[in-house]
C-alpha positions as CSV (number, residue, x, y, z in Angstrom):
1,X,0.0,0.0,0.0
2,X,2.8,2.8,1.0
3,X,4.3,1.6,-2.5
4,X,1.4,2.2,-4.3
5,X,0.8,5.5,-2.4
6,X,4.2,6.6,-3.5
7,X,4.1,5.4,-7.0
8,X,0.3,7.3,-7.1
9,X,2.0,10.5,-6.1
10,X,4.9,10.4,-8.3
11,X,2.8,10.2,-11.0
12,X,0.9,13.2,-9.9
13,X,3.5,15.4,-10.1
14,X,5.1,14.6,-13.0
15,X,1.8,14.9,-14.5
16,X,1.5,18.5,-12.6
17,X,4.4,19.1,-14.3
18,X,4.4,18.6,-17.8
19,X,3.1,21.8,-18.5
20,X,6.3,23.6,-17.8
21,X,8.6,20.8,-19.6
22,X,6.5,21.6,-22.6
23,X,6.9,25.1,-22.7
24,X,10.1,25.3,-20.5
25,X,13.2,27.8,-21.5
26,X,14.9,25.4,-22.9
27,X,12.6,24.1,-25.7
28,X,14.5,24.6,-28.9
29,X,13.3,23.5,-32.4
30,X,15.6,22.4,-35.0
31,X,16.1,24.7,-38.3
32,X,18.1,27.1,-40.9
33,X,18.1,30.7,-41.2
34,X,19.4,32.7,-43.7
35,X,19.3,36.7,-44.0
36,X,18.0,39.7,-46.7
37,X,20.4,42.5,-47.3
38,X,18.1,46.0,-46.5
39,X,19.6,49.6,-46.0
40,X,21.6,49.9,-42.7
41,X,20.6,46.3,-42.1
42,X,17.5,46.9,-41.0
43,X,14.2,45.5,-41.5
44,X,12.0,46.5,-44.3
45,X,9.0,48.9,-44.1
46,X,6.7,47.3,-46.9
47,X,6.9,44.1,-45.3
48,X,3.8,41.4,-45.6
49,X,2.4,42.0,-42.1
50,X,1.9,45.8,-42.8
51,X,3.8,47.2,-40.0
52,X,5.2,50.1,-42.2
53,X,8.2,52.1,-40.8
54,X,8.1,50.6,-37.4
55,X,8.8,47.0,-39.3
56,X,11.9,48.4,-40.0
57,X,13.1,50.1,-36.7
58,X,11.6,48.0,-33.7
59,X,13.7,45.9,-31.9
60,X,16.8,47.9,-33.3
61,X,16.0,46.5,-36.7
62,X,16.6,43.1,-35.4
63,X,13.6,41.5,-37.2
64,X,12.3,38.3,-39.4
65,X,10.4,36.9,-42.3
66,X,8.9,33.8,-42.0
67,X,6.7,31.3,-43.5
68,X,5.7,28.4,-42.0
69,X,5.2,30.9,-38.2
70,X,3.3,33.2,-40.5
71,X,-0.1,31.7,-39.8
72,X,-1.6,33.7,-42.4
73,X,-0.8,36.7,-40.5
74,X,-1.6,36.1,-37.3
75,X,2.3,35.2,-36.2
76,X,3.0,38.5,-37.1
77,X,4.8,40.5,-34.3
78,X,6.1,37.4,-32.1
79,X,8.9,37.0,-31.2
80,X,11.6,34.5,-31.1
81,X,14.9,33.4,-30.0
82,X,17.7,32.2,-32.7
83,X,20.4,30.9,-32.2
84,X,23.0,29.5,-34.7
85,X,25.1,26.2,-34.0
86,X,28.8,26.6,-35.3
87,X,31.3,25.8,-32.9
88,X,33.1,28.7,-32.0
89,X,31.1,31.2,-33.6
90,X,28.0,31.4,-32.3
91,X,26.8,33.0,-29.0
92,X,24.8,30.5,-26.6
93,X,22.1,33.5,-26.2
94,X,21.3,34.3,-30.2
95,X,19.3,36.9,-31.2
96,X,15.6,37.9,-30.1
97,X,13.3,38.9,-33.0
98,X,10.2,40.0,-34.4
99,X,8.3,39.0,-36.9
100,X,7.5,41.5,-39.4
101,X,7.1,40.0,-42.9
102,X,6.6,36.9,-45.1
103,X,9.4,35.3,-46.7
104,X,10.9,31.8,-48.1
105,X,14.3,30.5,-47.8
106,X,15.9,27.5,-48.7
107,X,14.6,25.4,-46.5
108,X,14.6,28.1,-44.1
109,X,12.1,29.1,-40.4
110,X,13.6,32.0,-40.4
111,X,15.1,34.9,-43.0
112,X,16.6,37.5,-40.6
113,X,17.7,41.1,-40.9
114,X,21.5,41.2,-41.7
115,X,22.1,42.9,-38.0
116,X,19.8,40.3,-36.4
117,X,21.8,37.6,-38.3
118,X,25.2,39.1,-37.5
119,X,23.8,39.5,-33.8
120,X,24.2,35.7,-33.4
121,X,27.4,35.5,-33.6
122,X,30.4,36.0,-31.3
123,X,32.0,39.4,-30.7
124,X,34.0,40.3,-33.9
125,X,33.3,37.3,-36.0
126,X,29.9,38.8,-37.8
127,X,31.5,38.6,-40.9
128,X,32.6,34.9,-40.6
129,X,28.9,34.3,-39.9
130,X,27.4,36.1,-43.0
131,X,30.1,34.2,-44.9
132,X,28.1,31.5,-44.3
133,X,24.6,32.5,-46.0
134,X,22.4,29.9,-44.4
135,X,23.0,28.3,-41.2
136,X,21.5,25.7,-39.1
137,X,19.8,27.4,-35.8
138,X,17.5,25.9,-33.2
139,X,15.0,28.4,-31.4
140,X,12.3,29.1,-29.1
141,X,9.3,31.5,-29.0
142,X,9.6,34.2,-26.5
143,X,7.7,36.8,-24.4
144,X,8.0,40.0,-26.5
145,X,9.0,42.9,-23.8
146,X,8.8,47.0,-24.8
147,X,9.9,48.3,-21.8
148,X,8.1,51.8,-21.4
149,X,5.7,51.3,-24.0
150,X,2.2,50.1,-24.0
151,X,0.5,48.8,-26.6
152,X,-0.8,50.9,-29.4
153,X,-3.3,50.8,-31.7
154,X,-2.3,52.6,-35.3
155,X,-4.4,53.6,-37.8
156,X,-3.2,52.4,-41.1
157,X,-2.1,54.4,-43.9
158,X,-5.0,52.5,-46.3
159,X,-7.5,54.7,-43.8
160,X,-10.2,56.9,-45.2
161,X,-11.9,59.1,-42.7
162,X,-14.7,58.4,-42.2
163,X,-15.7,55.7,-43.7
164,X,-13.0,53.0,-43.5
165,X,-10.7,52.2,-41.1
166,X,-7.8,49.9,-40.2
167,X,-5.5,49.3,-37.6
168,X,-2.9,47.4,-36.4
169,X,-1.2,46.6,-32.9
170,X,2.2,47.9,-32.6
171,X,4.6,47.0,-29.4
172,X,2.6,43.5,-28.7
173,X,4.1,42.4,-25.2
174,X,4.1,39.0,-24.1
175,X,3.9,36.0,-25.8
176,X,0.4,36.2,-27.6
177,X,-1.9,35.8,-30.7
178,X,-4.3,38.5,-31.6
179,X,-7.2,36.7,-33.3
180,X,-10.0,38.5,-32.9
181,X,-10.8,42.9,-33.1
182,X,-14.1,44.2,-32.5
183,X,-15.3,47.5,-31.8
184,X,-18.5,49.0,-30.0
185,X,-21.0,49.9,-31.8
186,X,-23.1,52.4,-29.3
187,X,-26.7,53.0,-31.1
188,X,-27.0,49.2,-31.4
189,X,-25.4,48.5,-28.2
190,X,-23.4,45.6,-29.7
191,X,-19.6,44.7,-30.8
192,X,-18.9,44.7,-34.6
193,X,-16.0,42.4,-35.5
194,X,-13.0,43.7,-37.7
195,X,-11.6,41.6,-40.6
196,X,-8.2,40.5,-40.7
197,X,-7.4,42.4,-44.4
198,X,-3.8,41.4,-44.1
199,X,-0.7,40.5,-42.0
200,X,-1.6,42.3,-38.7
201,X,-4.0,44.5,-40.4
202,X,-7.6,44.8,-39.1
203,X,-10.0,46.4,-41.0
204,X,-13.7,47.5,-40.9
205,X,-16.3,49.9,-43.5
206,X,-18.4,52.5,-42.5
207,X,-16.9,51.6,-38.9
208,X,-18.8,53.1,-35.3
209,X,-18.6,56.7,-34.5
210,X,-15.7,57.7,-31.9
211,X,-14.3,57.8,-29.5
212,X,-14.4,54.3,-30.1
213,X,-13.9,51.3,-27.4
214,X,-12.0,48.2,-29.0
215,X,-11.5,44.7,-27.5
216,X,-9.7,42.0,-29.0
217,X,-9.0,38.5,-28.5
218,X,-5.7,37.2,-27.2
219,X,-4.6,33.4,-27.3
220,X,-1.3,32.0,-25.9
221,X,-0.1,27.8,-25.0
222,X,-2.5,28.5,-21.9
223,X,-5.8,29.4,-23.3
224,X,-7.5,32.5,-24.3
225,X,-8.9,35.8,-23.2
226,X,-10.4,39.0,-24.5
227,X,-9.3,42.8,-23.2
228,X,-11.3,45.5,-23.4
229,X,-10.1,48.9,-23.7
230,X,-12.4,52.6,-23.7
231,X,-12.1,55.1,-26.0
232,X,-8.9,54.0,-27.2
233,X,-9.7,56.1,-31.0
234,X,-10.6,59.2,-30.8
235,X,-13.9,60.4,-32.9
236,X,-12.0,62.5,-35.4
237,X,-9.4,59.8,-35.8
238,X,-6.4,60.7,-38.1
239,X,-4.8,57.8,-40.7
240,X,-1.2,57.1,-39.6
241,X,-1.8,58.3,-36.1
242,X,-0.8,55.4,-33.3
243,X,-2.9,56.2,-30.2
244,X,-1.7,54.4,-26.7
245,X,-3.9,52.0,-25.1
246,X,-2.4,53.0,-21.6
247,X,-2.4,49.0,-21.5
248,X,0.1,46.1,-22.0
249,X,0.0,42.2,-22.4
250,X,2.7,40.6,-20.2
């Protein structure tokens, strides 16, 4: 019986802990990356998940195309650690980036920045590393962290006040999914949902009057949730205007 009792709980906890193996720091997946050239290295502002100008600058330009994580846009903005595997070359840490555009490689997870690529490697030896064009990495998805920015809702440059409009999250903490945008529609006293146009690109015609309250749908490994936030669009809402949410995922 004390056997049994011990073998009972021992399996209890392992299964209390599978959880965390699953999704523990040190869950890397196997793959290759290669890199785009860009001006200064950075990213590149018409990439596929619409992010403009900030798809070239966040995260000091230290960003990704991807196809398989696209998920037909709704990858884009998370981030991930890379790191390559070449003795002597590459850093144990990698690189953190972003997803910001679409892209296929040779057999490739990830097409990087050239700074995010160079990034990977050890002090001095970027240029050994590039040398190399496409290199086998392993990584991980990550919490995305902005410290002293909250999340911000942009109104896209496709716009047309007032009678269509778009947005798009920009500095996404955490380690989420937006799947779902609606917004509050006050004479009928109901949410309207927003379509997914593109990328990270939510749209809507002949959308509510403002200020305008907007909750969305975020999903992560443990589940789902919606947040609301109040008058987060001003009535007389101006295209290429990112207004602050004065709220952040973690």
């Amino acid at each position: 019986m004390g056997f049994a009792h011990r073998y009972y709980y021992g399996l209890f906890g392992i299964l209390l802990l599978l959880p965390a193996l699953c999704y523990s720091d040190d869950y890397f997946i196997s793959s290759r990356a290669t890199f785009y050239g860009s001006p200064e290295s950075l990213g590149t502002p018409s990439g596929a998940c619409g992010f403009a100008e900030y798809g070239r600058t966040i995260n000091g330009g230290a960003v990704a195309a991807v196809s398989r994580l696209y998920r037909n846009g709704t990858g884009c903005g998370a981030c991930y650690q890379c790191r390559c595997k070449i003795p002597g070359l590459c850093t144990n840490e990698g690189v953190t980036v972003v997803v910001t555009d679409y892209g296929e490689g040779d057999n490739t997870d990830f097409i990087l920045s050239t700074s995010a690529f160079a990034r990977m490697a050890q002090p001095y030896k970027a240029k050994d590393l590039i040398s190399y064009g496409v290199v086998d990495v392993e990584y991980q998805r990550v919490p995305c962290r902005y410290p002293g920015s909250n999340l911000k809702f942009k109104v896209h440059e496709n716009s047309k006040y007032p009678g269509y409009l778009a947005l798009i999250a920009l500095y996404q903490g955490g380690q989420y999914d937006i799947t779902a945008v609606e917004l509050w529609q006050e004479d009928i006293q109901q949410w309207k949902g927003m379509r997914r146009a593109y990328g990270a690109v939510w749209d809507m015609a002949n959308p509510p009057k403002g200020p305008l309250n907007v909750r969305f749908q975020v999903t992560s490994v443990y589940g789902q949730k919606w947040v609301m936030l109040n008058n987060v669009i001003p009535q007389n809402w101006k295209v290429g205007v990112a207004y602050d949410s004065a709220y952040q995922l973690y």
